[in-house]
Structure formats: structure tokens, C-alpha cells
C-alpha positions in Angstrom: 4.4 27.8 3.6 5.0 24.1 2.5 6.2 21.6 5.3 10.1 21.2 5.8 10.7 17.9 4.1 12.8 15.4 6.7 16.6 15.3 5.3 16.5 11.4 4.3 13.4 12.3 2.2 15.1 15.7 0.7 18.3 13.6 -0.1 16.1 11.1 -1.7 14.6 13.7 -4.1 18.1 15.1 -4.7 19.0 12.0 -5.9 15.7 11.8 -8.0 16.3 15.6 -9.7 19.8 14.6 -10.3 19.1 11.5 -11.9 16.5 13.5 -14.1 18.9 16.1 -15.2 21.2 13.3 -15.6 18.9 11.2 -17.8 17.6 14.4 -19.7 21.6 15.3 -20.7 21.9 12.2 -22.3 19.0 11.3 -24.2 20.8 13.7 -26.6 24.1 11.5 -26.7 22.6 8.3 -26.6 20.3 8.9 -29.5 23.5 10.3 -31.2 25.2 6.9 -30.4 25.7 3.9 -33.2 27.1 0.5 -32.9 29.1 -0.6 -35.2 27.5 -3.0 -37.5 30.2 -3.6 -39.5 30.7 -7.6 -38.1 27.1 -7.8 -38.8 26.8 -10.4 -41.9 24.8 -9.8 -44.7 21.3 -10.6 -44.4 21.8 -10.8 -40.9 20.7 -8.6 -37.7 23.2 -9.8 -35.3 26.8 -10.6 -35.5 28.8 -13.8 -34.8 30.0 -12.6 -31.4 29.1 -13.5 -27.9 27.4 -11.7 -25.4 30.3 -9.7 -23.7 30.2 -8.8 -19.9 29.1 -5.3 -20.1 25.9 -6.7 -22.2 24.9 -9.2 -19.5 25.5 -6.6 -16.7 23.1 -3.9 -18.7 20.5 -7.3 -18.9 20.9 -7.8 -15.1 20.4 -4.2 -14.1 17.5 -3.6 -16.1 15.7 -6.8 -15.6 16.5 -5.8 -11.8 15.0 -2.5 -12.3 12.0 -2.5 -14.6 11.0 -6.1 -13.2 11.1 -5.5 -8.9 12.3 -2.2 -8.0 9.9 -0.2 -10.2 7.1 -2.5 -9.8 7.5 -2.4 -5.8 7.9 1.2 -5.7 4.7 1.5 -7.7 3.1 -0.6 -4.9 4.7 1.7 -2.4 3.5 4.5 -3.6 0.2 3.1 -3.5 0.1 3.0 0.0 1.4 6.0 0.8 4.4 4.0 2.2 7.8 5.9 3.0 10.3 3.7 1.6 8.4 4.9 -1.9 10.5 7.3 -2.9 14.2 5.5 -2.1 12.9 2.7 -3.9 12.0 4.7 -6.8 15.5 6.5 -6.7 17.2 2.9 -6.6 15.7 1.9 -9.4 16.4 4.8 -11.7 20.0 4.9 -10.7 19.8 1.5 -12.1 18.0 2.2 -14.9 20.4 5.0 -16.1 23.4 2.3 -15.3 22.1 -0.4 -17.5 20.9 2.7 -19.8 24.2 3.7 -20.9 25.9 0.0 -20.8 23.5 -0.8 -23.4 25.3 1.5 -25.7 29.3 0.9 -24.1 29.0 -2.7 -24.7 31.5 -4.6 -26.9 31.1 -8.6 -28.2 27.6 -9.3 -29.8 26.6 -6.2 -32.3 23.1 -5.2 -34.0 21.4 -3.9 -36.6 18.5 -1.2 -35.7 16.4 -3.3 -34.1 12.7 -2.2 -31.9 14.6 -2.8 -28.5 17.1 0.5 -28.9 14.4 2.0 -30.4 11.7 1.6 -27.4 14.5 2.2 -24.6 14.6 5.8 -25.8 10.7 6.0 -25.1 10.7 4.1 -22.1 13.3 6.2 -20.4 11.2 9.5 -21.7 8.2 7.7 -20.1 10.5 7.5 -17.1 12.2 11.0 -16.9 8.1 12.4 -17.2 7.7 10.0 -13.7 10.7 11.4 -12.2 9.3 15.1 -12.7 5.4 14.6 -12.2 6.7 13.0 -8.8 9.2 16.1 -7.9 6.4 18.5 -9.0 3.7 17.1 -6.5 6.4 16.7 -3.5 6.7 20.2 -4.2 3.4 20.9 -2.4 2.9 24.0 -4.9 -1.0 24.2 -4.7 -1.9 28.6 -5.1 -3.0 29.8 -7.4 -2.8 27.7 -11.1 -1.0 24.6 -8.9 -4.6 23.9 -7.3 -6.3 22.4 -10.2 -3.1 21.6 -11.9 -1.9 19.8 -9.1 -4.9 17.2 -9.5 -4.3 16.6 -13.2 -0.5 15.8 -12.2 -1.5 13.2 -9.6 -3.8 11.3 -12.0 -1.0 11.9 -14.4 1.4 10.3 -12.1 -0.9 7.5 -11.3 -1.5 6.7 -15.0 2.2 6.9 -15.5 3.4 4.5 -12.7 0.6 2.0 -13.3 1.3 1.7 -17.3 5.2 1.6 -16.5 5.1 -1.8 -15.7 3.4 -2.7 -18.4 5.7 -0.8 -20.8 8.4 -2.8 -19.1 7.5 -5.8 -20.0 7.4 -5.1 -23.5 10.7 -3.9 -23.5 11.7 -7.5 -21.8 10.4 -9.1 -24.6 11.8 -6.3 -27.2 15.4 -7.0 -25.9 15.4 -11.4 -26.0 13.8 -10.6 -29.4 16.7 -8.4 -30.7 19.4 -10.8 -28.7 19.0 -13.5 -30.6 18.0 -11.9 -34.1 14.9 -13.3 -33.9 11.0 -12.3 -35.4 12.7 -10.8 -38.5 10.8 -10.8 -42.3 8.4 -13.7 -42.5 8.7 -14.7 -38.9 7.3 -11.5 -37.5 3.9 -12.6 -37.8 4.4 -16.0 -36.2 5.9 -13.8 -33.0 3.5 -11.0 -32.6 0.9 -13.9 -32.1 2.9 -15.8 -29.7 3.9 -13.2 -27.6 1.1 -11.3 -27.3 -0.9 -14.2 -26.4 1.5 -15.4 -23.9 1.3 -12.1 -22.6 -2.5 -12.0 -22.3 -2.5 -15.6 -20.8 0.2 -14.6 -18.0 -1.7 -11.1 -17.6 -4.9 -12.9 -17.2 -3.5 -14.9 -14.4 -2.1 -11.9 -13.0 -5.6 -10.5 -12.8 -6.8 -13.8 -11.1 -4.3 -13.1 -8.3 -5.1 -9.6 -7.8 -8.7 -10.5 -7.7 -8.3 -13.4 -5.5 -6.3 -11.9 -2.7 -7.4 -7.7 -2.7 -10.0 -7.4 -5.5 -13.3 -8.4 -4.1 -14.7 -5.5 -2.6 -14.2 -3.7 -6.0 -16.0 -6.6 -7.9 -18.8 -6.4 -5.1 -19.2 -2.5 -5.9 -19.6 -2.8 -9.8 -22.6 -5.4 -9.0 -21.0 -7.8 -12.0 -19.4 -11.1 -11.5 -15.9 -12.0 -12.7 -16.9 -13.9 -15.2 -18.5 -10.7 -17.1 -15.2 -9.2 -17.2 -13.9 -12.4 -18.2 -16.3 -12.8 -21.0 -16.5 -9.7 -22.2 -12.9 -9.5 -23.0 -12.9 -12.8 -24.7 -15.6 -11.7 -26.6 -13.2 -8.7 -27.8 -10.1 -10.8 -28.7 -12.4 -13.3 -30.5 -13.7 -10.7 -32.3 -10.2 -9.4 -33.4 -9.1 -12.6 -34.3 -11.6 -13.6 -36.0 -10.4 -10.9 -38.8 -6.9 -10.5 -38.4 -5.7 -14.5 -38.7 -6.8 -14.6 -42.0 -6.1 -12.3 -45.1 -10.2 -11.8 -46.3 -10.1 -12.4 -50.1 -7.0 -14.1 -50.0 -5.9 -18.1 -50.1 -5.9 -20.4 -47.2 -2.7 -20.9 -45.9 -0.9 -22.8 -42.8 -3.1 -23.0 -39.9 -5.7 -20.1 -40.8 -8.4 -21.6 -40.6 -7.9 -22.9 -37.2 -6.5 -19.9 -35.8 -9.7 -18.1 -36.8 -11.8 -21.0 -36.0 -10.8 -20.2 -32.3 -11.5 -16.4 -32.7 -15.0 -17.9 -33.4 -15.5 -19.5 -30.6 -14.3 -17.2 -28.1 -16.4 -14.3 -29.5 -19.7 -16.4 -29.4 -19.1 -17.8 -25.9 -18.1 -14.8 -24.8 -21.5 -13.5 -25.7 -23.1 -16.6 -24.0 -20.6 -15.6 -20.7 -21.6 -12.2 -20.8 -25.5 -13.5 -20.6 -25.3 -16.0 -18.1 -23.4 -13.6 -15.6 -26.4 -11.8 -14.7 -29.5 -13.2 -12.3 -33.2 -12.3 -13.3 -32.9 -9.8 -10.7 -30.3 -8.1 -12.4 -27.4 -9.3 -9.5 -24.3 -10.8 -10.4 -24.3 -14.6 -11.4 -20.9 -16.7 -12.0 -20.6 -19.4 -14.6 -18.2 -21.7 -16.3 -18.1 -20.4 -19.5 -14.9 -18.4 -19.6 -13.2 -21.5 -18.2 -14.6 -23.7 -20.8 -13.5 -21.5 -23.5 -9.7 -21.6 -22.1 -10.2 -25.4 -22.0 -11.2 -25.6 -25.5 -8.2 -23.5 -26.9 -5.6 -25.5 -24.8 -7.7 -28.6 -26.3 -7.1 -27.1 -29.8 -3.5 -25.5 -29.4 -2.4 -29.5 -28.4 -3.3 -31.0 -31.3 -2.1 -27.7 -33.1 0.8 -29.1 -36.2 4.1 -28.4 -36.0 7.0 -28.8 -38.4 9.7 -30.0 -35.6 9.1 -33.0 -33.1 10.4 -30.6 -30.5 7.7 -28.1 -31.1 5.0 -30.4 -31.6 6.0 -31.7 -27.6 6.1 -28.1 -26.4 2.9 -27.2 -28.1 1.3 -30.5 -26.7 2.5 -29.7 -23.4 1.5 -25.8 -23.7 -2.5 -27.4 -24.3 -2.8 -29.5 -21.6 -1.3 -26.7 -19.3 -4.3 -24.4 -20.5 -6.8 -27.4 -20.7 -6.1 -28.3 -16.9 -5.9 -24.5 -16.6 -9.5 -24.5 -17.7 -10.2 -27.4 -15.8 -9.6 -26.4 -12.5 -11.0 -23.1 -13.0 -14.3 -24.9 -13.4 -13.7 -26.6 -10.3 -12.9 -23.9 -8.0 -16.4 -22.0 -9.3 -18.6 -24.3 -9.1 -17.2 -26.7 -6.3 -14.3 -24.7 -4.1 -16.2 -21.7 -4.0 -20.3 -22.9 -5.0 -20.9 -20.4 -7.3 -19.9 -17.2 -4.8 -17.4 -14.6 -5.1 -15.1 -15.7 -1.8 -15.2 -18.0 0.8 -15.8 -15.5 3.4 -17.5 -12.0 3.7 -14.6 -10.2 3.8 -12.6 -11.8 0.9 -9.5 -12.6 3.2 -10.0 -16.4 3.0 -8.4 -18.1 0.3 -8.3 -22.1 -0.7 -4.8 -23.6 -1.5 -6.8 -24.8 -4.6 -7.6 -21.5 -6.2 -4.0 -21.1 -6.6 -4.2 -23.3 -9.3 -5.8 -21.7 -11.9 -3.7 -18.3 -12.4 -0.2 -20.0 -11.8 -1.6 -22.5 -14.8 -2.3 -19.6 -17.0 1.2 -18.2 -16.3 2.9 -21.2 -17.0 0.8 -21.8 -20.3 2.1 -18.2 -21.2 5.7 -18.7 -20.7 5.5 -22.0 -22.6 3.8 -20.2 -25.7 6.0 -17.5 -25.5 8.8 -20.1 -26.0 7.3 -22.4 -28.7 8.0 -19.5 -32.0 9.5 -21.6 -35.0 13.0 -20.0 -34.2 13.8 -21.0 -30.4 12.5 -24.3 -31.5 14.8 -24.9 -33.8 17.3 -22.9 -31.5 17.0 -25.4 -28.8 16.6 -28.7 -31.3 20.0 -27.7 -32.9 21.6 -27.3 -29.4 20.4 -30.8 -28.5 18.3 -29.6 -25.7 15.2 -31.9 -25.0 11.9 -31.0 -24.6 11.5 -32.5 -20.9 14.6 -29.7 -19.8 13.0 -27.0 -21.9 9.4 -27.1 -20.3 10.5 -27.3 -17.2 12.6 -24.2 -17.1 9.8 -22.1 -18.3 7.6 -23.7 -15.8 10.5 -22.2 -13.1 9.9 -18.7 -15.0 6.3 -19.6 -14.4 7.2 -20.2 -10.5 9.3 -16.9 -10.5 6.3 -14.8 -12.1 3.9 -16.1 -10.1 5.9 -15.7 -6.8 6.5 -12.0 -7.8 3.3 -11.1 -8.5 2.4 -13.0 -4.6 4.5 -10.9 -3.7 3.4 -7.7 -4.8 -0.5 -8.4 -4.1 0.9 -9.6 -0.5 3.1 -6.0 0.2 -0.3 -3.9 -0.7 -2.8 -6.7 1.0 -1.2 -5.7 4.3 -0.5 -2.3 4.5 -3.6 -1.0 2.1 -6.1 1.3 4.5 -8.8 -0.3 5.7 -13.0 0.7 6.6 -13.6 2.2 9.3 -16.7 -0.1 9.6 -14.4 -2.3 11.6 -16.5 -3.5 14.8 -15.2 -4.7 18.3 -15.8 -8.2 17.7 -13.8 -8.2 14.7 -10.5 -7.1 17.2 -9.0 -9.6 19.7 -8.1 -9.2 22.8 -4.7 -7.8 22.4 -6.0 -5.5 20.2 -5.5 -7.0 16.9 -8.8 -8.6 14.4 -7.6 -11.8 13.2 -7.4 -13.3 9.5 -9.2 -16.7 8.7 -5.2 -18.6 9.3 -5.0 -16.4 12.6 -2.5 -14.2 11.3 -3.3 -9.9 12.6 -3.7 -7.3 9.6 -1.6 -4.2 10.1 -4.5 -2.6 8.5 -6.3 -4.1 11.8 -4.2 -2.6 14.1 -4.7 0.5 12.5 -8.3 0.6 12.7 -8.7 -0.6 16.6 -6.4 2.3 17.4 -9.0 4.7 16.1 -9.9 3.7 12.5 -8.7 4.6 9.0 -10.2 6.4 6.1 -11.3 4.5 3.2 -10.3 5.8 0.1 -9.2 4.7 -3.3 -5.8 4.2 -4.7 -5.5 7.6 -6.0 -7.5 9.6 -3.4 -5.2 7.6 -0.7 -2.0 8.9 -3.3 -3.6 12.2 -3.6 -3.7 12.6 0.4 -0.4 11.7 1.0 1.2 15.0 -1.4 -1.2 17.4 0.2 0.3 20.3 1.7 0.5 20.9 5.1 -2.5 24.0 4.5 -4.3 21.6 2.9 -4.3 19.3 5.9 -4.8 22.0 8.4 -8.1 22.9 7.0 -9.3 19.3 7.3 -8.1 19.3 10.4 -9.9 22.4 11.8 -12.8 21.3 10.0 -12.8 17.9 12.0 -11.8 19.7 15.8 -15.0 22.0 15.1 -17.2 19.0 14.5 -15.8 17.1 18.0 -16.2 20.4 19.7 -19.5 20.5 18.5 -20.2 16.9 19.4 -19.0 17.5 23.1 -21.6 20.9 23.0 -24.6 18.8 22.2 -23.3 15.8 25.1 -23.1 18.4 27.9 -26.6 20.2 26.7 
């Protein structure tokens, strides 16, 4: 028999099967739904209208949702932490809200666009969550539920991790279809703005994760981060090397520098992935990776552009990634010498290294924002490009502050090694960081030490059932009974 389930955590997963059956019933409708698209002018995607109240309240609820709740509960769930679940169950009750206000909303009216097209997958993506996560709380694990029941965690892991991710797209998806823009021959121009933007704030994301919680799993792969680093530029050159160009065909615009710059990344990326490595095989950092961002901001500043507003943006956007670049050279080889942290552990961090990923964020925001239509948007409405910048370097601040945030929440309550000595723990029974602030992890392991276990083995404990447990448990009194034996012989 499975354990009885506490009644805040049973009315939680009410809420959560509810809200599945809920969503489940009207996928149906919703896919059945139109707008009208009868104000819509010809040649046009959106119509005159403004953006009514119901339309900004869907915006708010989802951007609510999909950007902190689901992200947090992700994190939660990573740690095993109990406010997973009613976070999780928050955020789909605001999902299905802004879900069906997206297709209730008067004012401003579209065409068939990507963003009503993706909501339908996201939301499947989310119902398959809900149910993965209902399954395992379940405890069902006789018979055909044992190895099916590890398939559904990884399955659940996957799912929560590339949610996010999925998210963010659909962010993008939606400002895209609100303003009409990326339609015909601007399509292009977006995909590469806004999936480099993307990278550039995902690659400072990465920076932050592996600043703050990601060096023990860089020391266990034996590679520096500047391996990763190169090898992925070595990818993306590699793509872009053949994609910013029609082969065969005329050259037009700015081909040739766009695939000048695929060049370049691909063959320092090879000279990155070569220099990361000591003759003894261990891992070796270098500064190529930052060069290569310091070169494109370089190129992307003197980069032409058909309005003075977007040749200020694009300016600015360069010297953003070249300083970027720049100080990511200095933290290597000066703030940090060449090694992976400043301490052992990987606890202490140097204001400066903050630097370098909030600098990619903000050169990702401003590329996002520099496509041929919002620069002729915001040069129509008068706006100048000193206001401009700096609201996308507040997104930046907002971004970067999240994503803090969310490293931070883990950082503290993630398990940690039992290879925790006495002389790391204090007095009052606490070890100390380097700024003298105590680790709940700490605290944890002076009152008797934690397991160390991955992300998903740590997940995958935490949904075991209570038989499962109890033969762990037996198993471990046998071996102290044992141990007591052999002390008294």
C-alpha cells in the first residue's frame, strides 16, 4: 500500500487533475474557435484596433505564468521542495485563464498567425506535465509500473526542463503576431535576429548557472568551459557559414559579412576547442571564445543600416558584445588566473564576473529589438534611440535578476556531499560561505549528512513509494546493526 498523501498535498493534485481534465475539454473548443478577421485589411495581418483589456490581461497572466511560476516550480521540483506542486497548480490555473482570454478577447484582431498556432502545442506539452506528474505521485510501482515508472520520471524531467524553453518561444511568437510583424520578406531578417538574441541571452544564462552551482559538474567532465564554449561556436559558425548566403546565387545586402562571421567563429572555435586541453590531457582555459564575441560585437557596430535609428541601436548592440568580450577576457585571465573558481568549493564569486553574462543579456535584448520593423516602429513614433536602449537594458536587468534568482533558490536548498568535514561547520553548527552567510544545505549535513545525488536521482527519490523506501531503509538498520556487532566483538 502507497503512503496516505497529507490533505494540502491531495487538494493540490485535485486541483492539478481538474485542471487537466479541464484543459483536455477544451483543446477541442478552442481549436474550433476563429476570430473574426473581417476588420483585418487587405494585405494585412492585424487590424486597426487597439489592444483591448481582455488581450492585455491574457499577456499579463501568461507572461506571469510561463515566465516565474513555471520556471520556479521547475526549480522546486528539482529539489524535492514541497511548495512544488502548489506552485505548479498556480501556474496552470493561470495558464488555462490567459488560455481561453486569448480566444474571448475583443479590440485588435488577427490573421492565422504561429502564436495561436504554438499555444495549442504548448498547452499539449503542458497537459502531458500535468499527467506524467499525477502518474508518479501515484506511487504505482508492481508489476509493469516498476520499469515504467523510471521512463515517466526521465519523461517528466525532460518535459519540465524543455518547458521553459518552449516558453520563451512562445513570448517571442506572441510580440511577433501583436504587432504584424516578420511577415513575407521580413521573415528572414527576424529568424536571425531573434534567434541570435536568444542564443546571446541563453549563453549568458549558462554563464550564471555555471558561475554560481555549475562547477562541480565542469570538474567531473575533466573539460574546461571554454571547450563547451568553443565547441558550440564552432557549430553555429558552421551553420552559418551555409545558411546566410543562397550558394549559386547573387550577393545581396550584407551576405557576405554575415557569412564572413560564420567563418570566423567556426575556425576559432576549432583553435578554442585545441587550446582547452593541457599536454597532460587536463582541462586548460583560454580566451578564445571571448575574443570571438569581441570580434562579432566589433563587426555587428559597424554593421549598415538603412535608418539613423537603427544604425545607433546596432552601434550600441556591438559595443555591448565587444565590452561583453572584453571583460570576459579579463575575468579569465586576471579575476580568476586561468582556474575554474576562486575557491575549492566554487561558492566564491567576484562582483566582477557578474559582468560578462548580464552583458550578453543585454546585447541580446538589444538585437532582439534592432529588426527593420520596430526600428521604423519606434522612428515613426518619435522615440529616440537614448530611451529605446535603455529600456531593453531594464529587460536586460529583469532577465538577469530572474535568472539570479532562480540559480540562488536551487544554490541553497540543492543536497549537498556528505564529504562535509568538522572544520568546515562552525560553532553553532553551521559551515560558513566565503561572505559568512550559513548554507541550508550546511545545516543539513552537520545534523548527519545528505546524499549526493543528481537532479533526477534526487527527483526520482522523492516519488518513491513508501515500500520502496522501507527496503532502503532495512537495508541501512542491517548495516548499523552490523557495524555495532563488529564494535562489541
Amino acid at each position: 500500500m502507497s503512503a496516505a498523501i497529507p490533505r494540502p498535498m491531495a487538494l493540490a493534485w485535485a486541483y492539478a487533475v481538474t485542471a487537466a481534465v479541464a484543459l483536455l475539454g477544451a483543446l477541442p473548443l478552442v481549436r474550433a474557435h476563429e476570430h473574426d478577421t473581417a476588420d483585418i485589411p487587405e494585405g494585412e495581418v492585424v487590424s486597426a484596433e487597439a489592444i483591448d483589456t481582455i488581450l492585455w490581461i491574457h499577456i499579463t497572466t501568461q507572461l506571469l505564468a510561463f515566465g516565474i511560476v513555471f520556471p520556479a516550480g521547475m526549480v522546486l521540483g528539482i529539489i524535492r521542495s514541497r511548495w512544488h506542486v502548489p506552485v505548479q497548480v498556480g501556474g496552470i490555473i493561470l495558464a488555462i485563464l490567459g488560455y481561453f482570454l486569448g480566444h474571448s478577447h475583443g479590440g485588435r484582431q488577427f490573421a492565422p498567425n504561429i502564436h495561436a498556432s504554438f499555444a495549442s502545442s504548448l498547452m499539449l506539452m503542458l497537459l502531458v506535465q500535468i499527467l506524467l506528474g499525477v502518474y508518479l505521485r501515484l506511487h504505482l510501482s508492481r508489476g509493469f509500473h516498476t520499469p515504467l515508472r523510471k521512463w515517466v520520471v526521465i519523461g517528466h524531467g525532460v518535459v519540465g526542463k524543455v518547458l521553459p524553453v518552449a516558453s520563451w518561444v512562445q513570448m517571442l511568437f506572441g510580440g511577433i503576431t501583436a504587432l504584424g510583424f516578420c511577415q513575407a520578406d521580413h521573415l528572414g531578417q527576424c529568424l536571425a535576429h531573434f534567434i541570435m538574441g536568444s542564443a546571446f541571452i541563453g549563453y549568458g544564462i549558462v554563464l550564471i548557472i555555471m558561475m554560481l552551482v555549475g562547477q562541480s559538474w565542469l570538474k567531473r567532465t575533466g573539460r574546461s568551459q571554454e571547450f563547451f564554449d568553443s565547441a558550440f561556436i564552432t557549430a553555429w559558425g558552421i551553420v552559418n557559414t551555409f545558411t546566410e548566403h543562397h550558394w549559386g546565387g547573387p550577393w545581396v545586402h550584407n551576405d557576405l559579412q554575415h557569412t564572413s562571421m560564420g567563418i570566423i567563429w567556426w575556425c576559432a572555435g576549432l583553435v578554442g576547442i585545441w587550446l582547452s586541453r593541457r599536454r597532460d590531457g587536463g582541462p586548460k582555459r583560454n580566451l578564445i571564445p571571448a575574443l570571438v564575441i569581441f570580434l562579432t560585437g566589433w563587426a555587428m557596430s559597424a554593421h549598415p543600416q538603412h535608418l539613423p535609428l537603427s544604425a545607433k541601436v546596432h552601434s550600441m548592440f556591438g559595443y555591448t558584445l565587444m565590452l561583453a568580450g572584453l571583460t570576459r577576457m579579463v575575468e579569465v585571465a586576471f579575476v580568476l588566473r586561468d582556474k575554474s573558481t576562486l575557491s575549492e568549493d566554487g561558492t566564491s564569486v567576484n562582483s566582477f564576473q557578474n559582468l560578462p553574462p548580464f552583458l550578453l543579456i543585454a546585447s541580446g535584448f538589444l538585437f532582439m529589438g534592432a529588426t527593420e520593423e520596430q526600428m521604423k516602429l519606434i522612428s515613426d513614433a518619435g522615440v529616440t534611440h537614448v530611451s529605446y536602449i535603455l529600456i531593453l537594458y531594464s529587460m536586460a536587468f529583469l532577465m538577469f535578476l530572474l535568472a539570479n534568482m532562480l540559480v540562488h533558490l536551487y544554490a541553497v536548498n540543492a543536497p549537498t556531499s556528505k564529504s562535509t568535514t568538522a572544520n568546515d561547520v562552525t560553532s553553532s553548527g553551521t559551515s560558513q560561505r566565503a561572505n559568512g552567510h550559513a548554507t541550508r544545505g550546511s545545516r543539513m549535513a552537520a545534523d548527519g549528512g545528505t546524499r549526493v545525488r543528481d537532479a533526477e536521482e534526487f527527483e526520482l527519490e522523492g516519488l518513491m513509494s513508501d515500500d520502496e523506501q522501507g527496503d532502503e531503509g532495512d537495508e541501512e538498520e542491517d548495516g548499523m546493526v552490523t557495524k555495532r556487532s563488529e564494535r562489541v566483538g
